[in-house]
N, CA, C and O atoms as a DFTB+ gen file, in Angstrom:
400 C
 N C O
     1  1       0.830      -1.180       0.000
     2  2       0.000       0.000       0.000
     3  2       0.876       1.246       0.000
     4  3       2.059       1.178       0.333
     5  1       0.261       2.453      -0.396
     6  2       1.043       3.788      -0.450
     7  2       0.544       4.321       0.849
     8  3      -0.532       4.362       1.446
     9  1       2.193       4.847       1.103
    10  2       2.494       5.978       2.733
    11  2       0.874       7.103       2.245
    12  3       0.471       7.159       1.083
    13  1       0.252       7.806       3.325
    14  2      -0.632       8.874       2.859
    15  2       0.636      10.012       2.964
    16  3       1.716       9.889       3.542
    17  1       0.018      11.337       2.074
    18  2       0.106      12.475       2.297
    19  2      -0.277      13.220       3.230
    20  3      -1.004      12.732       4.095
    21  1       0.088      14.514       3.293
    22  2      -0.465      15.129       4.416
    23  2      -1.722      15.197       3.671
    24  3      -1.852      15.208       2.447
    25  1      -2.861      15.252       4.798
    26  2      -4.388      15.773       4.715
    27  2      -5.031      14.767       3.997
    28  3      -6.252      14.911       4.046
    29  1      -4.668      13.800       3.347
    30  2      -5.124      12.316       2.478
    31  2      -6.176      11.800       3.681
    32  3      -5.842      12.052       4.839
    33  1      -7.358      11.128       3.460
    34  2      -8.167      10.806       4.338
    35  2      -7.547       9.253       4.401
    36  3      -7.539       8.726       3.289
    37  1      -7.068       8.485       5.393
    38  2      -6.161       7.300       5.500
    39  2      -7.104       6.455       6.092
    40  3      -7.864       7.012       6.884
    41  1      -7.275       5.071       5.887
    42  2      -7.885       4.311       6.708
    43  2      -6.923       3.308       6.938
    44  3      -6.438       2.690       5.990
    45  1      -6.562       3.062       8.240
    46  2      -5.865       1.896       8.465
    47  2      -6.464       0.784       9.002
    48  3      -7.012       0.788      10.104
    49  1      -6.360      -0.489       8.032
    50  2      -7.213      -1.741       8.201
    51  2      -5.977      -2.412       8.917
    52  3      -4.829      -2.595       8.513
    53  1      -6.670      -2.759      10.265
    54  2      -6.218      -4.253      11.184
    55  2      -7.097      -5.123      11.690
    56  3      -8.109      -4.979      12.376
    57  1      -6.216      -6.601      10.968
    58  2      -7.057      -7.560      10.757
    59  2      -6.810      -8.172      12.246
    60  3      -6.091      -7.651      13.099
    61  1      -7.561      -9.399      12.391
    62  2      -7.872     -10.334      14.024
    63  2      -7.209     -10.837      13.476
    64  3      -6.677     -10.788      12.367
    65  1      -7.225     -11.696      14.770
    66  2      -6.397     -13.606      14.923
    67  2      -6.482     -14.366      14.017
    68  3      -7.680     -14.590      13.844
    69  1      -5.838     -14.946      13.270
    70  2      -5.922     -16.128      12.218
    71  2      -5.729     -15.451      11.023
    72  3      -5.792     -16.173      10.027
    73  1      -5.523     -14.335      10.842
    74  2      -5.715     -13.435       9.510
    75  2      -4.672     -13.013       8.939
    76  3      -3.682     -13.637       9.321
    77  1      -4.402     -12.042       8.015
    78  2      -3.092     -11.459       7.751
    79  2      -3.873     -10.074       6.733
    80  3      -5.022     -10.262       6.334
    81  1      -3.297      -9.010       6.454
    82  2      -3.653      -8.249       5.435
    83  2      -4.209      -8.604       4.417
    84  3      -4.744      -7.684       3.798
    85  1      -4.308      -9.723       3.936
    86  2      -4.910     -10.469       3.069
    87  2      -6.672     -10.356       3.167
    88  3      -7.428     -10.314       2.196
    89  1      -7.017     -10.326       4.434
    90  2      -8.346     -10.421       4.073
    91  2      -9.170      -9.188       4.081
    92  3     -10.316      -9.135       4.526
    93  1      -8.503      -8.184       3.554
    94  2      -8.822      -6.872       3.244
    95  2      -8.916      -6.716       1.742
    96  3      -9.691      -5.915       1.220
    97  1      -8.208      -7.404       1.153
    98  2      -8.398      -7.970      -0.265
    99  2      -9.586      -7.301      -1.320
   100  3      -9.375      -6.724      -2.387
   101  1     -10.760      -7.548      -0.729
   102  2     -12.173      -6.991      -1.216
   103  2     -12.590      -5.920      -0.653
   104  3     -13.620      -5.450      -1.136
   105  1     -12.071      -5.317       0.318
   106  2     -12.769      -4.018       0.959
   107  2     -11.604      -3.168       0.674
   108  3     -11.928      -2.010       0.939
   109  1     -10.839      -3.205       0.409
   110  2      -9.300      -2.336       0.566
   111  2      -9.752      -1.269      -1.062
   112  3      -9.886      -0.046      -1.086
   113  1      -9.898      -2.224      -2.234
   114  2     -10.199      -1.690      -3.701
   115  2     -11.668      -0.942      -3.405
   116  3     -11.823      -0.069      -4.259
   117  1     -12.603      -0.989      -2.634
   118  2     -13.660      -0.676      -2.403
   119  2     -13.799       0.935      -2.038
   120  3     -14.515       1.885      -2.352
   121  1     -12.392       0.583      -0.967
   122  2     -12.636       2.030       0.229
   123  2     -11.613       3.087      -1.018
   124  3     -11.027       4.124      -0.706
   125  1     -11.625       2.716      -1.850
   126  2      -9.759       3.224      -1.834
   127  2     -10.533       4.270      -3.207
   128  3     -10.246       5.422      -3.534
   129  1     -11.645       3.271      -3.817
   130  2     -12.435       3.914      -4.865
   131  2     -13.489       5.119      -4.563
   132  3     -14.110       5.760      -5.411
   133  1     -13.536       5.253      -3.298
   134  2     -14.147       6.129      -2.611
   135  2     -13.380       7.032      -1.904
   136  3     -13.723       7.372      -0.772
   137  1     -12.523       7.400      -2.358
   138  2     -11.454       8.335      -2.496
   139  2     -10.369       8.262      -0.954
   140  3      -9.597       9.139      -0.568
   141  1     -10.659       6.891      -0.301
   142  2      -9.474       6.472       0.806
   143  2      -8.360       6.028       0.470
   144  3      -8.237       5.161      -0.395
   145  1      -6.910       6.809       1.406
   146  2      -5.866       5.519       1.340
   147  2      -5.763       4.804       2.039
   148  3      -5.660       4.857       3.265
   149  1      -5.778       3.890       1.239
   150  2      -5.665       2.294       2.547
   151  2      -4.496       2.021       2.658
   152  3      -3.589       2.124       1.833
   153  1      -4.490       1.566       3.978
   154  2      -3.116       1.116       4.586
   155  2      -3.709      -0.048       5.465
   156  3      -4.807      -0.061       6.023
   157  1      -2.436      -1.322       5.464
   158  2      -2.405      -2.668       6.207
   159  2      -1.261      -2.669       7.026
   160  3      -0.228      -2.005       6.930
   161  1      -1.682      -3.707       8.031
   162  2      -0.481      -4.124       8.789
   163  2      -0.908      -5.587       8.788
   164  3      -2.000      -6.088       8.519
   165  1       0.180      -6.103       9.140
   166  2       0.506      -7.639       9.464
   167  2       0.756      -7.681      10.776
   168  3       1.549      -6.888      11.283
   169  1      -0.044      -8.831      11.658
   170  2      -0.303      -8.610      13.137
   171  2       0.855      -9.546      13.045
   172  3       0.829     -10.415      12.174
   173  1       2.245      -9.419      14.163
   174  2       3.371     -10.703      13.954
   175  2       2.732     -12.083      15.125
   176  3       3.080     -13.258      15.242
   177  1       1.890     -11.421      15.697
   178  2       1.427     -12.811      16.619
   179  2       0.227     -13.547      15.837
   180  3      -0.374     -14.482      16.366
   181  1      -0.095     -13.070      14.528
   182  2      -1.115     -13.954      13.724
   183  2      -0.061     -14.972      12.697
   184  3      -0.545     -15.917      12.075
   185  1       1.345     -14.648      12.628
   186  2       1.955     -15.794      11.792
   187  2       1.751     -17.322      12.128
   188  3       1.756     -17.829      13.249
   189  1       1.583     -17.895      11.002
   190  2       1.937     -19.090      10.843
   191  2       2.544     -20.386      11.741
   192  3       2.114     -21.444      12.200
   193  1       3.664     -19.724      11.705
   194  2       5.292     -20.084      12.036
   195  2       4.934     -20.741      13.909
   196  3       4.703     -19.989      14.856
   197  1       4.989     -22.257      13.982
   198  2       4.665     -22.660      14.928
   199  2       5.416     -22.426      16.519
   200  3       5.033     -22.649      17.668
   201  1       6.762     -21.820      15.879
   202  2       8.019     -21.280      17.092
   203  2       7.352     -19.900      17.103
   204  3       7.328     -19.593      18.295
   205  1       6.835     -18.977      16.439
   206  2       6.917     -17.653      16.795
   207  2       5.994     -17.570      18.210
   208  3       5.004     -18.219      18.548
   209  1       6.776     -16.445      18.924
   210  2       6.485     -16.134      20.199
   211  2       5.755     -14.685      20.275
   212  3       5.321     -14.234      21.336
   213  1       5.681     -14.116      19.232
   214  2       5.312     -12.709      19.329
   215  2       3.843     -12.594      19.709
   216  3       3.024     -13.195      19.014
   217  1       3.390     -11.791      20.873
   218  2       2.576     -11.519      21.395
   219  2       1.588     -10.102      20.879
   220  3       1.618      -9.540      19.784
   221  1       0.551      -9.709      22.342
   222  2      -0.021      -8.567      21.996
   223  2       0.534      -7.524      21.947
   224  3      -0.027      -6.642      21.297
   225  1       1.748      -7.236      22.559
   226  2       2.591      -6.070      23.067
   227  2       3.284      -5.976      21.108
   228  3       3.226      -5.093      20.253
   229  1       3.804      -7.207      21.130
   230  2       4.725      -6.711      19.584
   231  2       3.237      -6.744      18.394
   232  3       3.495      -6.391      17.243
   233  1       2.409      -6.977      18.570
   234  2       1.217      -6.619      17.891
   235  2       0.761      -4.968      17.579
   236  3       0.476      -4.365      16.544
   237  1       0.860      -4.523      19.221
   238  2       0.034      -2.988      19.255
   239  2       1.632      -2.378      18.847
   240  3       1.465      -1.418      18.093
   241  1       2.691      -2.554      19.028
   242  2       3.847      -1.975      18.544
   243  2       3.781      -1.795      16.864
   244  3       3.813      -0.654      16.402
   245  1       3.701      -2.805      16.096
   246  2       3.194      -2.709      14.683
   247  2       2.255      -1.875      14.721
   248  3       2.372      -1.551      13.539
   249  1       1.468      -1.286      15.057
   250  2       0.431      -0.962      14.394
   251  2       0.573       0.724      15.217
   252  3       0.196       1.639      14.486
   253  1       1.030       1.110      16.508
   254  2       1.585       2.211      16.806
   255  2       2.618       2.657      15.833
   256  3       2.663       3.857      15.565
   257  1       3.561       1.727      15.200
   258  2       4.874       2.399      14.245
   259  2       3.714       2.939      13.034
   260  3       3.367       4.111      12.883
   261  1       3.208       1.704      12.196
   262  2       2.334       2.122      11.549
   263  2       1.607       3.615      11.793
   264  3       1.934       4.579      11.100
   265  1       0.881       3.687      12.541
   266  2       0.092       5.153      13.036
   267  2       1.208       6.615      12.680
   268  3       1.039       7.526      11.869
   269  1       2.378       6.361      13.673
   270  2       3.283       7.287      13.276
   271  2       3.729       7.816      12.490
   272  3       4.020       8.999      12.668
   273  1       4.079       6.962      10.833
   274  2       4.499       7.231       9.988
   275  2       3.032       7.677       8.861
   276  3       3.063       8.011       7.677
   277  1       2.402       7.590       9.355
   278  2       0.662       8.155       8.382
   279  2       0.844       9.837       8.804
   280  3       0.940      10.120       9.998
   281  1       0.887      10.955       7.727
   282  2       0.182      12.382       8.190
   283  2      -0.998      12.412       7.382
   284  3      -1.288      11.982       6.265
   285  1      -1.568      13.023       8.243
   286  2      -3.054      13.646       7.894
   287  2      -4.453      12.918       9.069
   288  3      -4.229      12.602      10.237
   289  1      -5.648      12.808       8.470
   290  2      -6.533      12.761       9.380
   291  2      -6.352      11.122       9.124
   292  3      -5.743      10.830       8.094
   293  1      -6.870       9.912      10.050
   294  2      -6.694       8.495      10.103
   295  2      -8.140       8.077      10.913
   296  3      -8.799       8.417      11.896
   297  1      -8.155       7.076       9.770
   298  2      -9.298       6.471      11.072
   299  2      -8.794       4.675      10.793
   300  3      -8.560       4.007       9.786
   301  1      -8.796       4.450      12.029
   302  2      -8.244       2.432      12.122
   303  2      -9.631       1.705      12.289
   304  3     -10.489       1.839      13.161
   305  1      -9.594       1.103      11.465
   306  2     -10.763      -0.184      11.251
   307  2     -10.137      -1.295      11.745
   308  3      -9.240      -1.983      11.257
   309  1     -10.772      -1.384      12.849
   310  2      -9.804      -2.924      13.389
   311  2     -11.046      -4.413      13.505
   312  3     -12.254      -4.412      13.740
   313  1     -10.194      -5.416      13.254
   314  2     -11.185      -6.258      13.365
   315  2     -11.479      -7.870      14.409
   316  3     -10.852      -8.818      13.934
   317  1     -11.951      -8.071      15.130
   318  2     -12.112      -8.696      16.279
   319  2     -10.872      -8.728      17.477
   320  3     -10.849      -7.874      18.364
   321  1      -9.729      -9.950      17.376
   322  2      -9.056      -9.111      18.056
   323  2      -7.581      -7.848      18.346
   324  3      -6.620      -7.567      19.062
   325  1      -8.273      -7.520      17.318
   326  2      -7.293      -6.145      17.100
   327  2      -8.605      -4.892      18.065
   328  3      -8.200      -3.731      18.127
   329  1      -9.685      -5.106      18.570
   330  2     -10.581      -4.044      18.326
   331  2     -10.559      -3.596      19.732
   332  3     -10.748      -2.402      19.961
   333  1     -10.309      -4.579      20.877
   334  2     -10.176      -4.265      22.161
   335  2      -8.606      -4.277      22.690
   336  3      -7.954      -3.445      23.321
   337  1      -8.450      -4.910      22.433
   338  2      -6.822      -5.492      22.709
   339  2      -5.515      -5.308      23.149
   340  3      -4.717      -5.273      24.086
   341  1      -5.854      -5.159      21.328
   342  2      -4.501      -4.659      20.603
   343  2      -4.832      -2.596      20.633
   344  3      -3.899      -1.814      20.818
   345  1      -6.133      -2.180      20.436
   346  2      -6.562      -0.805      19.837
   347  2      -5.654       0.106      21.024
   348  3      -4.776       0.931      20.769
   349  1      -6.043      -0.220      22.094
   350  2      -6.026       0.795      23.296
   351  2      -4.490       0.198      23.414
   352  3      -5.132      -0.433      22.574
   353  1      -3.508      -0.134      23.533
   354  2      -2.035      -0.628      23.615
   355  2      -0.894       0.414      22.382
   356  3       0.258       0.840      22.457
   357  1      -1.796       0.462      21.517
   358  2      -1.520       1.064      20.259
   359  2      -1.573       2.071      19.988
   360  3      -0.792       2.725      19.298
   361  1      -2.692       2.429      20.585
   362  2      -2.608       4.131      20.352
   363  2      -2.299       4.957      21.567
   364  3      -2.181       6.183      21.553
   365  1      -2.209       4.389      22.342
   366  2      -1.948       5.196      23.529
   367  2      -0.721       5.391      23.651
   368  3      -0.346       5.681      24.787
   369  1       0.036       5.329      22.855
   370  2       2.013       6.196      22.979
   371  2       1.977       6.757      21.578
   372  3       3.105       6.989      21.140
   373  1       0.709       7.115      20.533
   374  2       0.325       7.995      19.369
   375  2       0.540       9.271      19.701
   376  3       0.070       9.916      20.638
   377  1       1.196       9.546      18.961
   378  2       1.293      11.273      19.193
   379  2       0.337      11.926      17.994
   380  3       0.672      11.992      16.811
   381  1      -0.847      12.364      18.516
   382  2      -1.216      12.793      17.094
   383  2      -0.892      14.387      16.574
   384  3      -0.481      15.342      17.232
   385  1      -1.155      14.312      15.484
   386  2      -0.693      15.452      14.847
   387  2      -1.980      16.347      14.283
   388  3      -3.001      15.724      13.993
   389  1      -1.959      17.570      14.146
   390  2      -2.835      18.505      13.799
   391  2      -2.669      18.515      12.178
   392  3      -1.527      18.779      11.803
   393  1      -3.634      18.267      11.161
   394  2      -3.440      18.850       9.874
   395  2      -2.874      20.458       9.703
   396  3      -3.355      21.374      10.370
   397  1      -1.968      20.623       8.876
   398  2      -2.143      21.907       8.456
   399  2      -1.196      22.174       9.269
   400  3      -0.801      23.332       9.397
């Protein structure tokens, strides 16, 4: 996906447990035609990989770096457990920024 600009209306999609950016797939071309930039993250405690240890903490960390590097106005679409979780872990060391 493309970084936003300043003032670009951004939606950042985070997917739940079992998922990956992937299942934004059909809504991502949707929002994006309606004049949003979409942006994904990859949750590292939803991999595969039967050794990985990464938890909620390196979860809301992805998705806080994510936040940081977006300017302009953002809104996060999160989905099951990204929505309680992970949300409030994540944004709460956000520094937000004023347009303009």
């Amino acid at each position: 996906m493309i970084s936003a600009t300043r003032n670009e209306p951004v939606i950042l999609l985070v997917h739940g447990a079992w998922h990956g950016s992937w299942c934004w797939e059909l809504l991502a071309p949707e929002l994006t035609a309606l004049g949003w930039q979409v942006e994904t993250v990859d949750l590292p405690s939803a991999s595969a990989d039967p050794d990985n240890t990464a938890g909620m903490y390196d979860d809301a960390r992805v998705i806080r770096e994510k936040l940081a590097g977006l300017d302009g106005p953002v809104t996060v679409l999160r989905k099951s457990l990204a929505r309680g979780a992970l949300g409030t872990p994540a944004a709460a060391r956000v520094r937000f920024r004023r347009p303009g």
